[in-house]
C-alpha positions as CSV (number, residue, x, y, z in Angstrom):
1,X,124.4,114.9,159.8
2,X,121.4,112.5,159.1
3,X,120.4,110.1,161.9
4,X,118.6,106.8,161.3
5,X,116.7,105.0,163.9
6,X,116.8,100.6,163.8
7,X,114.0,99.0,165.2
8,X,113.7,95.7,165.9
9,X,111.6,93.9,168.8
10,X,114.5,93.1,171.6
11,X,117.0,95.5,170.5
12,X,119.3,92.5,171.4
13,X,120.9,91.7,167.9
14,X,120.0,92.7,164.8
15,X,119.1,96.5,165.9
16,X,122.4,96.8,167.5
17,X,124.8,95.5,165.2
18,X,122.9,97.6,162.2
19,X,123.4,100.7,164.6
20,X,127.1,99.9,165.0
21,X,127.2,99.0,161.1
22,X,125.8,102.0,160.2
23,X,127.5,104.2,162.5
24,X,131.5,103.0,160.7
25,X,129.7,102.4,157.2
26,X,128.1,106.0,157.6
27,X,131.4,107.8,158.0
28,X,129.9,110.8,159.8
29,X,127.5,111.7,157.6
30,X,125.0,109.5,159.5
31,X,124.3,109.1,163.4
32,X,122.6,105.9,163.5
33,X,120.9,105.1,167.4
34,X,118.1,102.0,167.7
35,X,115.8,100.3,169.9
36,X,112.8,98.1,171.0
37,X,109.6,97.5,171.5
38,X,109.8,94.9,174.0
39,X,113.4,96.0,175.0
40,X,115.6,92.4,176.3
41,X,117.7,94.4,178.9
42,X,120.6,93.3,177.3
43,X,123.0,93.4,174.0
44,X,123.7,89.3,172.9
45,X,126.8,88.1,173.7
46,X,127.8,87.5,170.5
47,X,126.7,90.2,168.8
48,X,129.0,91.8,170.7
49,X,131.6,89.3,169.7
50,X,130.4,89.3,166.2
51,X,130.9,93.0,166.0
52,X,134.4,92.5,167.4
53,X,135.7,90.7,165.2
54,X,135.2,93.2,162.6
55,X,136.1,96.1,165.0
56,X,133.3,97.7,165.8
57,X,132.6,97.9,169.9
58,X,129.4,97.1,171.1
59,X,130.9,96.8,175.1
60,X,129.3,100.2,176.0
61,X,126.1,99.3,174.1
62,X,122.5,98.6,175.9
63,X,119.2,97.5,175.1
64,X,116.8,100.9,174.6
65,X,113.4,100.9,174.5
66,X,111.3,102.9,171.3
67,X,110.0,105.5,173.7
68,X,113.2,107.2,174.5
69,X,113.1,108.5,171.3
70,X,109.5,109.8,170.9
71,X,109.5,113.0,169.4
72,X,112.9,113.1,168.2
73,X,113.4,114.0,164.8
74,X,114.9,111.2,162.3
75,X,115.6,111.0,158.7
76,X,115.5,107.4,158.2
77,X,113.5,105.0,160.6
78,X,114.5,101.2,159.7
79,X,112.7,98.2,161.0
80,X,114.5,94.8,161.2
81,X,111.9,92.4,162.2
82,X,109.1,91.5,161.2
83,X,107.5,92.1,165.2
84,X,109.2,95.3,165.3
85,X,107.5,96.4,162.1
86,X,103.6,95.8,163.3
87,X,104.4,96.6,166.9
88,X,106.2,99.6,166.7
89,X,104.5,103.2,166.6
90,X,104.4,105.6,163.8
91,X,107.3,108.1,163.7
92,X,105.6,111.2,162.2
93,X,109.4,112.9,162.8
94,X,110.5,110.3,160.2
95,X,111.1,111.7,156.7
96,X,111.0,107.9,155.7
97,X,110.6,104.2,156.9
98,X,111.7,101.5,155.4
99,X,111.4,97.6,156.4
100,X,114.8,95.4,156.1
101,X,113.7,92.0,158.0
102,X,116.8,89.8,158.6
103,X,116.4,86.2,160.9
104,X,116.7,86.6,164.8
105,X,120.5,85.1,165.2
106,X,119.5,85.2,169.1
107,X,117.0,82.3,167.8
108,X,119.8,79.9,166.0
109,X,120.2,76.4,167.4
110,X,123.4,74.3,167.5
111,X,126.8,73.6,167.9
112,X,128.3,78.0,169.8
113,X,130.7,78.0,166.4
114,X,127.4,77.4,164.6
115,X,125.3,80.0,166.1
116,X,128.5,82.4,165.7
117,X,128.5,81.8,162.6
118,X,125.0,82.8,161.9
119,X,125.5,85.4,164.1
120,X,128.7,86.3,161.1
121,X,126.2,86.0,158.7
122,X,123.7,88.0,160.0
123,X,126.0,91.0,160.5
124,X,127.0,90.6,157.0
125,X,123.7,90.9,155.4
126,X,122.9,93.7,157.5
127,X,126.3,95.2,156.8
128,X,125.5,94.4,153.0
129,X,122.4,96.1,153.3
130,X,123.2,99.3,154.6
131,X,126.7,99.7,152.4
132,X,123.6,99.1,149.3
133,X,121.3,101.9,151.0
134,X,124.4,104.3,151.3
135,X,125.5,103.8,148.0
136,X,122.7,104.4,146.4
137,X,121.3,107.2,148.5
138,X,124.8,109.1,149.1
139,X,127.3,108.7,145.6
């Protein structure tokens, strides 16, 4: 099995749903964990809910920080933010890095079916992203 480490700076949003995308997209040929620099504490509220409604579970999910996996081997290290992607230390157990930055959905402003909507679209350009990545890596 590959694995595939997400960076992103609050391991709030965009980290976590690409490591629950990735994880169902993956199929088991991919174990896909991620985490923070600057970890929030905490998995958004509606990522959680945006992951819902396309049934993947983020309830048991928590904010990690980078350090927990220092040292650990990964075939794939994928940063998601721009902050993540200067901040973040080399992984010289990484075969390869790449940089996928996507907006913060934790930063949207307006009406809560707004912001869960961008949270929607968000997921879906991650989600889009990774099925890309897959499909041309794994056919």
């Amino acid at each position: 099995m590959k694995r595939v480490l997400i960076l992103c700076t609050g391991n709030s949003c965009r980290s976590q749903m690409a490591e629950g995308l990735w994880n169902q997209l993956g199929r088991g040929e991919w174990e896909a964990v991620s985490a923070g620099s600057k970890p929030s504490g905490y998995v958004h509220p509606l990522a959680i809910k945006a992951m819902n409604l396309i049934g993947v579970d983020l309830a048991d999910a928590r904010s990690k920080h980078v350090d927990e996996f220092d040292g650990v081997p990964f075939d794939l290290v994928v940063t998601v933010c721009d902050n993540a992607k200067e901040s973040c230390p080399h992984f010289p157990n990484a075969t390869r890095t790449l940089h996928w930055p996507f907006e913060d959905p934790a930063e949207f402003q307006g009406t809560e079916s707004d912001v869960a909507a961008g949270f929607a679209r968000v997921r879906e350009e991650i989600a889009g992203r990774i099925a890309e990545f897959l499909r041309e890596k794994h056919c």
